[in-house]
C-alpha positions as CSV (number, residue, x, y, z in Angstrom):
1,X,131.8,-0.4,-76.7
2,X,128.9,0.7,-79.4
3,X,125.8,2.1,-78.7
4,X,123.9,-1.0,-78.1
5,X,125.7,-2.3,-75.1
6,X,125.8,1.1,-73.1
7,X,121.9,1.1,-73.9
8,X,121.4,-2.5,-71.8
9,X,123.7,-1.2,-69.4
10,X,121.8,1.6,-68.1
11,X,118.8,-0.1,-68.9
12,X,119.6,-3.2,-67.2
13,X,120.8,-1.0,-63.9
14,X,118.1,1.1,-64.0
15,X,115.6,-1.4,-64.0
16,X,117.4,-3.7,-61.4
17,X,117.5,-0.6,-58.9
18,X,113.7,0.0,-59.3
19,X,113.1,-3.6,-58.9
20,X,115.1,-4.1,-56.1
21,X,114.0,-1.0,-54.4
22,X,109.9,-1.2,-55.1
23,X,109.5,-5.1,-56.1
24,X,108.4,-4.6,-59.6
25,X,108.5,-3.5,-62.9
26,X,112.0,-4.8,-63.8
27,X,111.1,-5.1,-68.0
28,X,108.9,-1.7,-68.0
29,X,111.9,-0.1,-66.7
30,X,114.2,-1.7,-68.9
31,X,111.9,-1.9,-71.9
32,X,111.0,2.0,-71.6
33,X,114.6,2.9,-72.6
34,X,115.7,0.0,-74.6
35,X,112.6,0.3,-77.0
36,X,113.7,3.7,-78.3
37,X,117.0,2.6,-79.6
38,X,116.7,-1.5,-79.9
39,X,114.6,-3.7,-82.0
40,X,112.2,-5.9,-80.3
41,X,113.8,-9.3,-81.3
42,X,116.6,-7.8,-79.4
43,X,114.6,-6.2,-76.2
44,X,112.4,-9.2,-75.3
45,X,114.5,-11.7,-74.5
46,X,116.8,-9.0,-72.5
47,X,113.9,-8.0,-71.3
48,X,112.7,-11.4,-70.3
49,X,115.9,-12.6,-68.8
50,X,116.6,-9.8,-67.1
51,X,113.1,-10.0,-65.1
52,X,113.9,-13.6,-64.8
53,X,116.8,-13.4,-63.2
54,X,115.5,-10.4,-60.5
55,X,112.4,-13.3,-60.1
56,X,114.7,-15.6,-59.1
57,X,116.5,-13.5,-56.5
58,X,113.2,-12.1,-55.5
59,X,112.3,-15.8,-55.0
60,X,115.3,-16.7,-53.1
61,X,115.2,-13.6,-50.8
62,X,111.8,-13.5,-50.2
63,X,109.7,-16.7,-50.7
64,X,105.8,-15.9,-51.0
65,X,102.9,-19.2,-50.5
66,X,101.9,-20.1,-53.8
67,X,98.5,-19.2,-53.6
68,X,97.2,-22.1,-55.6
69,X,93.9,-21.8,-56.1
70,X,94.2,-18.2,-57.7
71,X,97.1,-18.5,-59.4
72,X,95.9,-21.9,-61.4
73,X,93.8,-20.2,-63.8
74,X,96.1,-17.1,-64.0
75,X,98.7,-19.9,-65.0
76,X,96.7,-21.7,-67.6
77,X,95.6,-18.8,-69.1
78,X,99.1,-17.3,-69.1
79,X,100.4,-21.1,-70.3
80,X,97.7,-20.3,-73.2
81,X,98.9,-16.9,-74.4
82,X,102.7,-17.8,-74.6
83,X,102.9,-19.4,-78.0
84,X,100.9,-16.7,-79.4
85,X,102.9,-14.0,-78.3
86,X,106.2,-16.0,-79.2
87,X,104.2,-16.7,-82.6
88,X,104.0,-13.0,-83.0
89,X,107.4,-11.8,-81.8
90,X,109.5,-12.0,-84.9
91,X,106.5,-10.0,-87.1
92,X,107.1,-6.6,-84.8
93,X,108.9,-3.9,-86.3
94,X,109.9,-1.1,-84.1
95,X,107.5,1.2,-84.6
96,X,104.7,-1.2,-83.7
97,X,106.6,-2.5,-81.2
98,X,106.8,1.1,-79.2
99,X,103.2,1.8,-79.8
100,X,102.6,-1.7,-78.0
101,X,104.6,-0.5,-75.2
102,X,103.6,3.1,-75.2
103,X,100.2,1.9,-75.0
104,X,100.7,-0.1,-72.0
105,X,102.5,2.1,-69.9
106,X,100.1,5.3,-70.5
107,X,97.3,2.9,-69.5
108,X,98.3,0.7,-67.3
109,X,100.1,3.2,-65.3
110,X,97.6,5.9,-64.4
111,X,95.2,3.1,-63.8
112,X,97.5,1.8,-61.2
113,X,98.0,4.9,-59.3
114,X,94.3,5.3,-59.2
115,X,93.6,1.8,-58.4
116,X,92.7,2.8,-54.9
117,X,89.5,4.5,-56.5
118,X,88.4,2.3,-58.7
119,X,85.3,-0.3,-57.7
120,X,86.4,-4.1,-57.5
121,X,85.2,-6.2,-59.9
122,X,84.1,-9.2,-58.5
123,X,82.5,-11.2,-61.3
124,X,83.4,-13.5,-64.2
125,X,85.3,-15.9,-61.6
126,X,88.2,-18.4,-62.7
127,X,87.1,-18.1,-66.2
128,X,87.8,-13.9,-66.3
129,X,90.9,-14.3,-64.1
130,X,92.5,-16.9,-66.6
131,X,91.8,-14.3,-69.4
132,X,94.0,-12.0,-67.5
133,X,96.6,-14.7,-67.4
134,X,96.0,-14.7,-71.2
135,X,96.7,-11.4,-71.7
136,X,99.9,-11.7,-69.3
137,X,101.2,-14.4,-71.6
138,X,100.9,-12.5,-74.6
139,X,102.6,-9.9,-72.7
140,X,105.1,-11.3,-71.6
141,X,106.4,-13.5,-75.1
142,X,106.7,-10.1,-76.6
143,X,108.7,-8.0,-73.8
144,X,108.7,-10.1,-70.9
145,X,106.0,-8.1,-69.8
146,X,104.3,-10.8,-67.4
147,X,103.2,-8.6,-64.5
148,X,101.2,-5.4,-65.8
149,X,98.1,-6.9,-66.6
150,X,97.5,-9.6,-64.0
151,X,98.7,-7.4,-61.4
152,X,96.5,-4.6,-62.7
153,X,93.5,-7.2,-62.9
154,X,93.9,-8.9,-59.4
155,X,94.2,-5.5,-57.6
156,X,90.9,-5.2,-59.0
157,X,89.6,-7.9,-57.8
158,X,90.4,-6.5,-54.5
159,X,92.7,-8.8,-53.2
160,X,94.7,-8.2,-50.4
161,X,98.8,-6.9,-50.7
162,X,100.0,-10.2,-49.3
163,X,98.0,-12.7,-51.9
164,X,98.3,-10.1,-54.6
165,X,102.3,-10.3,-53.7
166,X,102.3,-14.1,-53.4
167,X,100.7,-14.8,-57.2
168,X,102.1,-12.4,-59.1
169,X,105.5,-12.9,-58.2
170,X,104.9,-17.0,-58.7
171,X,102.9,-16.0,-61.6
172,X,106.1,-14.4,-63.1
173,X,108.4,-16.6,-62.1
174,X,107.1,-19.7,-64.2
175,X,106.1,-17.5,-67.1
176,X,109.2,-15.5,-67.2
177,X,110.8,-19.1,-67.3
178,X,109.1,-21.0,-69.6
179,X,108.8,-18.3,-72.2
180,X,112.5,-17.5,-72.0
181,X,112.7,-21.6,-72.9
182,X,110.2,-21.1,-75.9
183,X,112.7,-18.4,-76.8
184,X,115.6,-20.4,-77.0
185,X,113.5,-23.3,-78.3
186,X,112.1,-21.2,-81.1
187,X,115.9,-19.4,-82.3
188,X,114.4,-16.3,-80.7
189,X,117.8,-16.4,-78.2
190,X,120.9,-17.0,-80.8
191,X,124.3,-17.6,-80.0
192,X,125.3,-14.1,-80.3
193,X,123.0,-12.7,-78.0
194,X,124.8,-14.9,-74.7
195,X,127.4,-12.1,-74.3
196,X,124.9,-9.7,-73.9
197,X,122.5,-11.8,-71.4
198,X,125.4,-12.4,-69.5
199,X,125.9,-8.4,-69.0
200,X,122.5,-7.8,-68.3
201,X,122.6,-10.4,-65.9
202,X,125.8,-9.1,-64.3
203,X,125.2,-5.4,-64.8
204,X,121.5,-5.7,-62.5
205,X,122.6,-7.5,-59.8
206,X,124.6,-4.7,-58.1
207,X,121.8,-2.2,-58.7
208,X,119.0,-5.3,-57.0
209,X,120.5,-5.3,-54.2
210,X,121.4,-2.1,-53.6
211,X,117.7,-1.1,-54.2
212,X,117.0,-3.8,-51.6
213,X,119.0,-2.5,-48.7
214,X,117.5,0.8,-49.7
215,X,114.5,-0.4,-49.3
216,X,114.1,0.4,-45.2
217,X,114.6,3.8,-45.6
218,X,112.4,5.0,-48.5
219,X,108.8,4.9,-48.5
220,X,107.9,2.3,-50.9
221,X,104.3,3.4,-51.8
222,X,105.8,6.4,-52.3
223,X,108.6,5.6,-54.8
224,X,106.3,3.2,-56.4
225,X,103.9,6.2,-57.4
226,X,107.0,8.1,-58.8
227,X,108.2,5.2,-61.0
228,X,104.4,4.5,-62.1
229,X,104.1,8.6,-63.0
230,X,107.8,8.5,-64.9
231,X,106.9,5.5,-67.1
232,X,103.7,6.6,-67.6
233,X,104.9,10.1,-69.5
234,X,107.5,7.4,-71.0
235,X,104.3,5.9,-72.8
236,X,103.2,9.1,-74.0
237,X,106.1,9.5,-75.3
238,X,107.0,6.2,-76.9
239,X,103.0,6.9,-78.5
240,X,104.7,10.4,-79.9
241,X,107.2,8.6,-81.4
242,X,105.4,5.7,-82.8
243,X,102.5,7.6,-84.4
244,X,105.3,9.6,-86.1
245,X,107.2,7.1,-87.4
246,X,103.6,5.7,-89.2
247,X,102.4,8.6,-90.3
């Protein structure tokens, strides 16, 4: 077994575990170790699939109200995005693909853990929350990264943990789905990548569910801020290495 595959194993298991055990951040996980040693074209749709697939048990397992009349313009703006992210995809080289990431988690990260602190914004209306669906979109066709943004945009919107809980994961769940279609639509997917979805898919379920039944006996607030702190010094990181390889 080379390199690559022991690299989506652990990725893949680590990523499922924190998923299963916290409720998010299945392709930062994943995508914060496979991005040092995989290209892109390779990590996004293993990255997509995999979140996919914990969506779908997430979805199974705990059902959330869709939420319609926030998550429409999340969706159309996400809906929106897609193709230009997909369009973009295939022109990433690794360097620019790990200051992409790196960029995301050292922001996105801290911001979260201080989100608590930070002053709701309540303006721009459907028309700023569809943006953050834009931005999701994009996202997401380039490392299945649907979640970070909206997520970090509706919890400044001051919503609520249930409603938050309810769109994001619906949110996900169609995005995650139709951009993995555009990716095999596109040739993004190929033939020789089925062997490895099919381990991803295999390797995280395990891990899911054991980070589930976990769950009742960890604080999840509290592993949530470990996980945010870890990838965030992952970003730096990944920003280190990135800047490096341009210089």
């Amino acid at each position: 077994m080379d390199t690559t595959w022991w690299v989506l194993i652990v990725g893949a298991a680590a990523a499922g575990f924190v998923q299963g055990l916290s409720g998010f951040a299945f392709g930062l996980v994943a995508t914060s170790i496979w991005a040092w040693w995989l290209p892109p074209q390779l990590v996004a749709p293993m990255s997509v699939f995999g979140a996919l697939t914990g969506q779908m048990v997430a979805f199974v397992t705990q059902r959330r109200p869709l939420q319609w009349p926030r998550l429409g313009p999340l969706l159309a703006g996400g809906l929106c995005g897609l193709p230009l992210g997909v369009w973009l995809l295939p022109r990433l080289d690794s360097a620019s693909f790990q200051l992409g990431v790196g960029l995301l988690l050292a922001i996105w990260c801290p911001v979260m853990l201080l989100s608590n602190r930070i002053p709701h914004i309540t303006g721009g209306g459907r028309a700023a929350d569809a943006v953050a669906g834009l931005a999701g979109g994009i996202a997401g066709a380039i490392g299945g990264f649907t979640g970070p943004l909206p997520t970090l945009w509706c919890t400044l919107r001051g919503w609520d943990k249930d409603t938050l809980r309810g769109v994001i994961q619906n949110f996900n769940l169609v995005m995650l789905a139709v951009t993995f279609v555009s990716y095999v639509g596109t040739g993004i997917v190929k033939t020789a990548m089925v062997p490895q979805l099919g381990a991803v898919a295999a390797v995280l379920l395990v891990p899911v569910l054991l980070g589930a039944r976990l769950y009742t006996g960890i604080s999840q607030e509290a592993f949530k801020r470990l996980v945010l702190a870890l990838l965030a010094f992952t970003g730096l990181a990944l920003l280190a290495r990135a800047v490096h390889q341009m210089v």
